[in-house]
N, C-alpha and C positions, 0 to 999 in steps of 0.2 A: 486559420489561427486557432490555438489549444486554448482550453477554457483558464489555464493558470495567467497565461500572459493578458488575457483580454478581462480578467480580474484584478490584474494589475494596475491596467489601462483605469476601469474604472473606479479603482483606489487613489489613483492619481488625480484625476480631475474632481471627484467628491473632497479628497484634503483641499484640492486647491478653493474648489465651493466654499466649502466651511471654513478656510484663512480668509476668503476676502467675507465673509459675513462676522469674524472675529476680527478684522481690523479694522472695519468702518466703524468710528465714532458713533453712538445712539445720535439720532435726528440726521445724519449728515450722510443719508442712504442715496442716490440721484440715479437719475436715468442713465449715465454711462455704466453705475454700476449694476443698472437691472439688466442691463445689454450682458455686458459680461456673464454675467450669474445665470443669466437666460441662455448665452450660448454651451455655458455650462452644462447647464439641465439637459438641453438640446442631445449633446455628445454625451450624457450618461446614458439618454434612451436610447440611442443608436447603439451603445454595446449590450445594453440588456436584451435587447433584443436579439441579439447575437447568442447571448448569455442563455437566455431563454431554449433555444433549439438547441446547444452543448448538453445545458444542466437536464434538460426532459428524456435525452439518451442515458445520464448518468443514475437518474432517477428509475428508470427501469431496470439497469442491470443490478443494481444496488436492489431493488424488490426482489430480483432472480436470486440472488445472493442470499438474502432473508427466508425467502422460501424454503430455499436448501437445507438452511440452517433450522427451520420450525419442524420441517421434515423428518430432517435428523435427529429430534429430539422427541419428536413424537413416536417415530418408529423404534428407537434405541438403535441407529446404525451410524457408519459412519458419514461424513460428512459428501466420500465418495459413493458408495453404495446407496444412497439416497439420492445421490444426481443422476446415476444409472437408472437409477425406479423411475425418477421425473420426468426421461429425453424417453423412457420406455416407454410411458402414458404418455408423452406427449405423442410418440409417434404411433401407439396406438388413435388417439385423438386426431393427428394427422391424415392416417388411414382413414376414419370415420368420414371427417369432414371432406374426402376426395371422389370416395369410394362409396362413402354408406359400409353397414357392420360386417358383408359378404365380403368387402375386399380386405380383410383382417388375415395375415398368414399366420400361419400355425402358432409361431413363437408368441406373435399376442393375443390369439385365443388362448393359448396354456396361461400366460400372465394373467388374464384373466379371470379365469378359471380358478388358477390356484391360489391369486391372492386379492379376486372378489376385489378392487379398488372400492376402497370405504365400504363394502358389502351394497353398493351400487351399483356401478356395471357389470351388465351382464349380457349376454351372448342373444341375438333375438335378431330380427328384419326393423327395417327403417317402418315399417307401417306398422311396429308393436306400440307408436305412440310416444315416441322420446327415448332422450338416451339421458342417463343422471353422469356429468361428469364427474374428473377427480377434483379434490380440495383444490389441489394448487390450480387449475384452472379458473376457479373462484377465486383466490386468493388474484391470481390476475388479473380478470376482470374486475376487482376491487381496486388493484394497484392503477392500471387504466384511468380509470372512472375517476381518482385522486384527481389525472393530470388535466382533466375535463371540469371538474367540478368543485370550485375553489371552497362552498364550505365544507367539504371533508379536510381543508389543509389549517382551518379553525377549532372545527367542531370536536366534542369528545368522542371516538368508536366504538363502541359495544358489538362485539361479533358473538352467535351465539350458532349453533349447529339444529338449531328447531325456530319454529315463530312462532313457539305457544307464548301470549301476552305476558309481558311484566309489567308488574306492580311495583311503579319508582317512587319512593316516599321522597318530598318537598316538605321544608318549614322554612315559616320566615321568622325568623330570632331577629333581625336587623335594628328594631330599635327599643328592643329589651334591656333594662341592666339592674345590678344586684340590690343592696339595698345592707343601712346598716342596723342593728339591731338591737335593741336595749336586752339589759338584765332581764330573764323570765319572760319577753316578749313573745310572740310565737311568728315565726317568719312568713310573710306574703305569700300566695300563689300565685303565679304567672307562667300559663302555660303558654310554648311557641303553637302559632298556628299548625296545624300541620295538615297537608293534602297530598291527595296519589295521583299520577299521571300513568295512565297508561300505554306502555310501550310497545304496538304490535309489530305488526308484518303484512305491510301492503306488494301484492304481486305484482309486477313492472313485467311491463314486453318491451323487447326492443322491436317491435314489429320485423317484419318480413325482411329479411335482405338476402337479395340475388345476387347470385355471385355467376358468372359465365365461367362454360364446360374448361373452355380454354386456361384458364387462372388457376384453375383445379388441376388440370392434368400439367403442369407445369411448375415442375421438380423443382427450380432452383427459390421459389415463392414460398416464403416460412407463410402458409398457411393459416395454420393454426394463432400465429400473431394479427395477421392479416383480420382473421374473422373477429375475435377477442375485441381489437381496437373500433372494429367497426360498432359491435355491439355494444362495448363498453362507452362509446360517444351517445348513444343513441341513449340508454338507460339512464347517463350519469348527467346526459342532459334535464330529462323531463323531473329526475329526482330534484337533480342541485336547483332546478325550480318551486318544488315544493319543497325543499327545507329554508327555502328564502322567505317564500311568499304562499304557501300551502295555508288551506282553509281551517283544516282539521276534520272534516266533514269526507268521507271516501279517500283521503289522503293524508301523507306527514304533515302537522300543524308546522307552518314555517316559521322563523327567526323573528320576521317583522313580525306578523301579526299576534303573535305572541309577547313580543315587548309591549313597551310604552311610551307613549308618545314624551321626550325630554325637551321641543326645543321647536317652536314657531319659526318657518324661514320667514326673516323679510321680507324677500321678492318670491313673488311665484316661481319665475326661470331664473332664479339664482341662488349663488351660494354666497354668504358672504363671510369677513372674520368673524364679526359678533355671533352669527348663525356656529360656527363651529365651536365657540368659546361657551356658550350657552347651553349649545348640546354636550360638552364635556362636564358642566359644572352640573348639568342636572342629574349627572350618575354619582351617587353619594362615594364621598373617598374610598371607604371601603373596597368599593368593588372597581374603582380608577385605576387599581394596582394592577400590572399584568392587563390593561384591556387595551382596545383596536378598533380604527376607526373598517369601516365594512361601505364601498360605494362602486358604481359603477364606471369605467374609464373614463367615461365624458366628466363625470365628475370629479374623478382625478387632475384631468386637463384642466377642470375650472380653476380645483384647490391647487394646481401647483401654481399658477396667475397672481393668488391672493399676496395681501403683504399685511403684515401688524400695522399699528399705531404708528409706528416710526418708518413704516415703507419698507422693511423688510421682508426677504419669503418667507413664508408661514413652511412650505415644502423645506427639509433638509437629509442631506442623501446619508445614508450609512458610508463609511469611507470599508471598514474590515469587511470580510465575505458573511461572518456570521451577524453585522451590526446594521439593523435594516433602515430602509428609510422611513422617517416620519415625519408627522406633523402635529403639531401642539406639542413633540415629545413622543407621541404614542404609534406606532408601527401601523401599518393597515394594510389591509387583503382586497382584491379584484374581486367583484361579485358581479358581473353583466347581468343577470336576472334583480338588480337592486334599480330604482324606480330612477331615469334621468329628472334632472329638477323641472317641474312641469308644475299644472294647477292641481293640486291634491295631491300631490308625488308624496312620498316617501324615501328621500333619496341619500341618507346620510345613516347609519346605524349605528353606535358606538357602546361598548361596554366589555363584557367578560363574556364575549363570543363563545368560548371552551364548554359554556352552560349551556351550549344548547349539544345535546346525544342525538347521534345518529347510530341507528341499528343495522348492520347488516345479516342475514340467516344465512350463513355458510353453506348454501348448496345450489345449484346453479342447473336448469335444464334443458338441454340443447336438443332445439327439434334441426332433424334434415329433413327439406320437403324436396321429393322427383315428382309432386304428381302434373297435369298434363298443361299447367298454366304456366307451371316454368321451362317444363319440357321440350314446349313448340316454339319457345326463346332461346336456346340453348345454355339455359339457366338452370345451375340448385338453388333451393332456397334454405336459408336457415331463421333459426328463430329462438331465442334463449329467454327466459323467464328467470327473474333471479327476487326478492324478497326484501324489503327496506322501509322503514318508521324513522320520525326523527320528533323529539319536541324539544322546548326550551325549561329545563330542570331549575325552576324560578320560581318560589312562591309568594316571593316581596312583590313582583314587577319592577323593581329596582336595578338589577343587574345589566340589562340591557334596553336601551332607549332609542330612540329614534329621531330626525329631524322634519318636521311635517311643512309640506308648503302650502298655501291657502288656495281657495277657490280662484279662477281668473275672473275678472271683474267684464262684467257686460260695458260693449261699448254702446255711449252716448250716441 
């Protein structure tokens, strides 16, 4: 089925969702209509799911597309000519990752050669210590790493082509205001707080991965996507971990521990309405505007359960492709590194998620290893190093909150 018609599908049953929660009467909500509305929800997740593997194909080529076009503008050519130079590095890249740098035929030594890719690659043996790919390489393995790790589809990007540290200035102006002034008077000082955060560049490995002789010497296998995604799962896992929940001590200060705590759960293993209504009112209106609730699936599962006052679902689906679903009002993102409700959990974020920056360093470096541990497997190994910081650009603690669950209580 094509992804128009099964957007259709689920524009259909979200209008129908949202007619029977606009027809029922306030108080007069009953269990045949949480039936209904449940098998609703039911058949939304069955197509998104569907949805999900159409739109991740879409999302990719739609990066290839971009690349092109950045390509194109960076170089001054045109939009063909720049697709030429990308399928040419790629398939020098291709060669690499098959072969090692020996199996390179003429025409991509001369490209090489003549046009230095980013004054990076250059012509040497696999045992000269790494090979520097091309941008767009990076630029993939970032696009990758997106479809893996949900807060980059939050967070702000800052790409920069070095990791020497930035110096990001923060002020919290938030509950500053003017003041009026008599005749001759002379006007107050009040200066915003203001503090710097520093932005660096921590090195990530995607450790070791084997790939067998046979995968490699087997022409009809895009390679080169092949290894990307592997590596790109692997990076954009341990990262989207630390910009969740990173200490800031050897790693990106994460999300949570960087916020503030808005909102006591009542129960240790649960969510409740008041819990969510609570944690929304403690982020002051200001920064309410444009923010998103951030939790992990099971907690999804709980909050879609939940009802208001009146027995209604708190869950309500986007019906348009561009109009998402929410809850309170407010849209929200999958974070599987966010804490499930437990004793001490953390399991609820909500605010102006956009404030917290993630860095990426534009340069990416891919080892091939033959030497005799993957050898006598009939394995290459690869191994790519790429660069990433991330913090929350907050200097109220206001913007971003959290919901906290208590200790579990000793049994009697």
């Amino acid at each position: 089925m094509d992804i128009q018609t099964l957007r259709e599908q689920r524009s259909q049953v979200a209008a129908q969702a949202r007619q029977l929660l606009d027809d029922i009467e306030p108080n007069s909500w009953n269990d045949d209509h949480n039936q209904q509305y449940d098998a609703m929800v039911a058949e939304i997740g069955r197509i998104d799911d569907q949805l999900e593997r159409l739109e991740e194909q879409l999302k990719i080529e739609a990066a290839d597309h971009a690349i092109t076009e950045q390509r194109a503008k960076r170089d001054g050519v045109s939009d063909d000519e720049a697709d030429n130079n990308i399928n040419m590095e790629k398939s020098i890249l291709n060669a690499y990752i098959r072969g090692g740098v020996e199996s390179l035929d003429a025409d991509q030594r001369h490209y090489v050669e003549q046009r230095r890719i980013r004054a990076d690659l250059s012509i040497g043996t696999d045992s000269a210590g790494g090979y520097l790919v091309p941008t767009d390489f990076a630029t993939r393995l970032i696009e990758e790493m997106k479809l893996f790790g949900n807060m980059r589809l939050v967070a702000t990007i800052q790409q920069t082509d070095s990791g020497v540290p930035i110096e990001w200035p923060v002020a919290d102006n938030l509950d500053q205001e003017g003041e009026i002034v008599a005749e001759n008077v002379s006007v107050t000082d009040e200066d915003p707080t203001f503090g710097i955060k520093t932005i660096g560049a921590y090195k990530y490995s995607s450790k070791g991965v084997a790939v067998p002789f046979e995968l490699l010497q087997d022409s009809r296998i895009d390679i080169e996507a092949y290894i990307v995604r592997l590596l790109a799962q692997r990076i954009s896992r341990i990262s989207n971990r630390h910009f969740t929940l990173g200490s800031g001590t050897g790693q990106p200060k994460g999300i949570i521990p960087a916020a503030t705590k808005g909102a006591d759960a009542a129960a240790v293993n649960a969510i409740g309405f008041d819990d969510l209504i609570n944690l929304e009112h403690s982020v002051d209106p200001i920064y309410r505007i444009n923010s998103r609730f951030m939790f992990a699936d099971q907690a999804l599962k709980t909050v879609k359960m939940l009802k208001d006052n009146e027995g209604r679902p708190l869950w309500i689906p986007g019906i348009a492709v561009s109009e998402p679903d929410t809850i309170l009002g407010h849209p929200y993102v999958i974070n599987q590194y966010m804490d499930a409700p437990g004793a001490n959990a953390k399991s609820i974020a909500f605010g102006q998620l956009s404030n917290y920056l993630i860095r990426d360093v534009m340069s990416v470096t891919l080892f091939r290893m033959t030497d005799s541990v993957y050898t006598r497997k009939g394995q290459v190994g690869f191994l790519a190093f790429s660069r990433h910081d991330g913090n929350l650009l907050d200097a109220s603690g206001e913007s971003v909150k959290y919901l906290q669950h208590g200790a579990a209580r000793a049994m009697k």
